[in-house]
C-alpha beads as a LAMMPS data file, in Angstrom:
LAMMPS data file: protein, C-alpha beads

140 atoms
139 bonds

1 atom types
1 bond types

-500.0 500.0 xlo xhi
-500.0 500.0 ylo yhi
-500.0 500.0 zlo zhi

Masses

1 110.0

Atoms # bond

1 1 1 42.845 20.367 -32.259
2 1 1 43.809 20.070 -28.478
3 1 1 40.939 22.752 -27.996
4 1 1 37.907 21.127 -30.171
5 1 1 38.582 18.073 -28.358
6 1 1 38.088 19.946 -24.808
7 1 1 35.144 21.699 -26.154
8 1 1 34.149 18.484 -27.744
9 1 1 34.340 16.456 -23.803
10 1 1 32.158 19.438 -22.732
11 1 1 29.376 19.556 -24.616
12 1 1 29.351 15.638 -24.432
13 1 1 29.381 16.078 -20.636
14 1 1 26.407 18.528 -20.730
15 1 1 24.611 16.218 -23.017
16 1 1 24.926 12.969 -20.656
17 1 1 23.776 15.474 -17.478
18 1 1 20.710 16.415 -19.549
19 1 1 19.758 12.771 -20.751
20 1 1 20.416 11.480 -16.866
21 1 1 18.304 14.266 -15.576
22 1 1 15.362 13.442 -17.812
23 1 1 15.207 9.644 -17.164
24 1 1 14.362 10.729 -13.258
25 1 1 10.724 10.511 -12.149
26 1 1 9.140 12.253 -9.531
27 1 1 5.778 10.674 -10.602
28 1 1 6.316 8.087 -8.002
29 1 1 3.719 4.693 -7.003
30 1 1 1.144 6.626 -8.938
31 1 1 3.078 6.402 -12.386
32 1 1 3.808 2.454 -12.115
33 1 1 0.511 1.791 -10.487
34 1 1 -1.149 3.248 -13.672
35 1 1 -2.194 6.567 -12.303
36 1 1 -4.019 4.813 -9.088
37 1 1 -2.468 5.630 -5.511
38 1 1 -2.474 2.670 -2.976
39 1 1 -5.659 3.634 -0.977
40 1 1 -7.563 3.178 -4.215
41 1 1 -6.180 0.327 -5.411
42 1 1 -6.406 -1.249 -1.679
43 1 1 -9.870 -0.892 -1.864
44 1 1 -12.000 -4.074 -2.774
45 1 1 -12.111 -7.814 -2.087
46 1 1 -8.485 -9.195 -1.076
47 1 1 -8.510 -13.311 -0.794
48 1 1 -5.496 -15.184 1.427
49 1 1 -6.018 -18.776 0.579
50 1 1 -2.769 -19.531 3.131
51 1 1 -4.191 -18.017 6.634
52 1 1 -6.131 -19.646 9.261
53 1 1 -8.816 -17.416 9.975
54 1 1 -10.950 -14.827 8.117
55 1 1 -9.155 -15.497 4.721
56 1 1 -11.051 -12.036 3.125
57 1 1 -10.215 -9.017 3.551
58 1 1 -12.737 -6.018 2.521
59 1 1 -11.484 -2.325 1.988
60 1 1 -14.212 0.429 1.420
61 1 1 -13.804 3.801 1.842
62 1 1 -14.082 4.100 5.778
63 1 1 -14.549 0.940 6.353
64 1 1 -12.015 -2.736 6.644
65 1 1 -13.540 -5.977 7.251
66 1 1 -11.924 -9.529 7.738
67 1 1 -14.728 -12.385 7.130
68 1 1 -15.201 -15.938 6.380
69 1 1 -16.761 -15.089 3.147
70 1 1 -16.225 -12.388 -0.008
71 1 1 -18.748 -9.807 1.212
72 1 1 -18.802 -7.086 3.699
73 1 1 -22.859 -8.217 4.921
74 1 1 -21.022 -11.359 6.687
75 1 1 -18.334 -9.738 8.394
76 1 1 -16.441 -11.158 11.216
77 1 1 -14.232 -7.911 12.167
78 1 1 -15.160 -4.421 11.432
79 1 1 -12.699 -1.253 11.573
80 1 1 -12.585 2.127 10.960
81 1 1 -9.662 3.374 9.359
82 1 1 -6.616 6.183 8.707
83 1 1 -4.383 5.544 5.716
84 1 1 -1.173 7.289 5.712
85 1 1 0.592 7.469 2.316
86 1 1 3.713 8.371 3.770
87 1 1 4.517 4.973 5.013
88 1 1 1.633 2.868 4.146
89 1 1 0.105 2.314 7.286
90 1 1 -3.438 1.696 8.078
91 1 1 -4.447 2.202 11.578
92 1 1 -7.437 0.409 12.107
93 1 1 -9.995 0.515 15.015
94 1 1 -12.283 -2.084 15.437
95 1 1 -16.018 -1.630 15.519
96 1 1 -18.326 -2.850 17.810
97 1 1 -22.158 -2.693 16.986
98 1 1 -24.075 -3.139 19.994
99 1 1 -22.609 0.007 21.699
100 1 1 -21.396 1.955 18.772
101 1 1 -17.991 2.398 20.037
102 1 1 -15.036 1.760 18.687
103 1 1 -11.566 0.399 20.675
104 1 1 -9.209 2.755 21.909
105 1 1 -5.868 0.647 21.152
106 1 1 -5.511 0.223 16.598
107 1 1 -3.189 -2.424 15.140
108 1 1 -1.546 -1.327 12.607
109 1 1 -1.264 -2.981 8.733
110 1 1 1.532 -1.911 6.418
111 1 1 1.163 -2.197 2.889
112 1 1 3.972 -3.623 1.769
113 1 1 3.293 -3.831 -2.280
114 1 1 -0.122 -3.373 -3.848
115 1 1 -0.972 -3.938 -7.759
116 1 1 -4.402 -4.645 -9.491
117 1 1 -4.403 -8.456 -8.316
118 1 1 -2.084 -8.443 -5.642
119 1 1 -1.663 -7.151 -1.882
120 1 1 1.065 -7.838 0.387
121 1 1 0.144 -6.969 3.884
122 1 1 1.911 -7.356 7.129
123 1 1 0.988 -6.981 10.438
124 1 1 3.003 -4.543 12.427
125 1 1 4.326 -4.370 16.590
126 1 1 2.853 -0.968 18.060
127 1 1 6.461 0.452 17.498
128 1 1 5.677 -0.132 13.424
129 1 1 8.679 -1.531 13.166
130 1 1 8.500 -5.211 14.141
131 1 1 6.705 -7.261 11.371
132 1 1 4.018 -9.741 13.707
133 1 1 2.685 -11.383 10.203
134 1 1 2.445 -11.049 6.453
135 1 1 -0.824 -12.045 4.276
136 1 1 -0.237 -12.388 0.850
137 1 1 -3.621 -12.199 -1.128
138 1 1 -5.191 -11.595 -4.268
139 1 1 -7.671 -9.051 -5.356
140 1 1 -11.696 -11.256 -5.951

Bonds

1 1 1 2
2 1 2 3
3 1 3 4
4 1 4 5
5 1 5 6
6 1 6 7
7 1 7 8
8 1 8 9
9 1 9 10
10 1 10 11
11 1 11 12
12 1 12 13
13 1 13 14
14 1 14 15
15 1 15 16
16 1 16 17
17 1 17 18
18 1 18 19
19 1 19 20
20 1 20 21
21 1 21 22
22 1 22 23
23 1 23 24
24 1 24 25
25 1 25 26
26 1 26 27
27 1 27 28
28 1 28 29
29 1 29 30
30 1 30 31
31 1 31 32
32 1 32 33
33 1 33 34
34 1 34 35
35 1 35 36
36 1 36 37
37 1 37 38
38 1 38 39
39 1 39 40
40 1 40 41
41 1 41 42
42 1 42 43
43 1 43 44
44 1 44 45
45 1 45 46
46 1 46 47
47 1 47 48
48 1 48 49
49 1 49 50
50 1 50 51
51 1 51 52
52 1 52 53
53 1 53 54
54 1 54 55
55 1 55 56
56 1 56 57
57 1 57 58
58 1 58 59
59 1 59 60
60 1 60 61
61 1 61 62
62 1 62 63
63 1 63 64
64 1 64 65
65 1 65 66
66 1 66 67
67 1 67 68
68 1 68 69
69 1 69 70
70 1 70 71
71 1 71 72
72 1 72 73
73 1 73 74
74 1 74 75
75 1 75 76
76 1 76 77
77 1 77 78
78 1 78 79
79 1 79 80
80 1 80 81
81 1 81 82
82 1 82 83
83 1 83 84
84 1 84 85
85 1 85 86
86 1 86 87
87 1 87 88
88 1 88 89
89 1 89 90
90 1 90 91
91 1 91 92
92 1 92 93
93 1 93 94
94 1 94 95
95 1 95 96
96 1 96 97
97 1 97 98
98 1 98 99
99 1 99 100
100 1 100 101
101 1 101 102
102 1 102 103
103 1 103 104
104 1 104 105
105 1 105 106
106 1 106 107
107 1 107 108
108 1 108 109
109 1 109 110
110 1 110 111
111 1 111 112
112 1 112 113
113 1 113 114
114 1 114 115
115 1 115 116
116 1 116 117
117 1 117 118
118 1 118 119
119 1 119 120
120 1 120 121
121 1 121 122
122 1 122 123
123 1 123 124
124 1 124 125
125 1 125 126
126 1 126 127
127 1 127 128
128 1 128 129
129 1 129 130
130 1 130 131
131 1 131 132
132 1 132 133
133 1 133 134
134 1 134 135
135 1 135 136
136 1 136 137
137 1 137 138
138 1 138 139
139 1 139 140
């Protein structure tokens, strides 16, 4: 008896190591951000009713704008940008058209969470650690 009750703790062991190991996921953001990574669901119109200037924010594919109004024609502030998935960062320099040129120093935005209709941004120090601002806005 003393040995079907050993074997018996053993195989329920195994079993709860097996069910434990299967609820893991490796599928990461993708999986709960139905199948979309952040740099393509950052893309589009983001609105922050709350800040004081340039409440839209406008994400196309090499492009960032911050304007007055929903549309990247009327743009205030144009950057080119590098998105690193690692850590969320985009490191953004701005535009200027009457040379062509772009600045040499970026700031930096961290995406702090990202869904379908919502963006949490913040502003980050050049040692990306020191939060300067957060913008909480919703997709247009």
């Amino acid at each position: 008896m003393k040995t079907f009750r050993s074997l018996g703790m053993a195989l329920l062991a195994v079993v709860m190591c097996v069910n434990l190991a299967s609820c893991s996921s490796d599928d990461g953001e993708e999986e709960s951000n139905g199948g979309k990574s952040t740099i393509e669901l950052l893309q589009g119109i983001w609105y922050d009713p709350y800040t004081d200037g340039y409440p839209y924010f406008i994400v196309e594919k090499d492009y960032c704008y911050f304007s007055d109004y929903p549309s990247a024609v009327y743009y205030e502030e144009k950057h080119k940008y590098t998105f690193n998935s690692k850590n969320n960062i985009l490191t953004c320099y701005q535009y200027y058209e009457d040379d062509g040129t772009y600045d040499d120093e970026p700031f930096y935005l961290r995406v702090k969470s990202i869904s379908d209709t919502k963006l949490i941004m913040e502003f980050m120090d050049d040692d990306l650690q020191t939060v300067e601002s957060t913008r909480d806005c919703v997709r247009q």
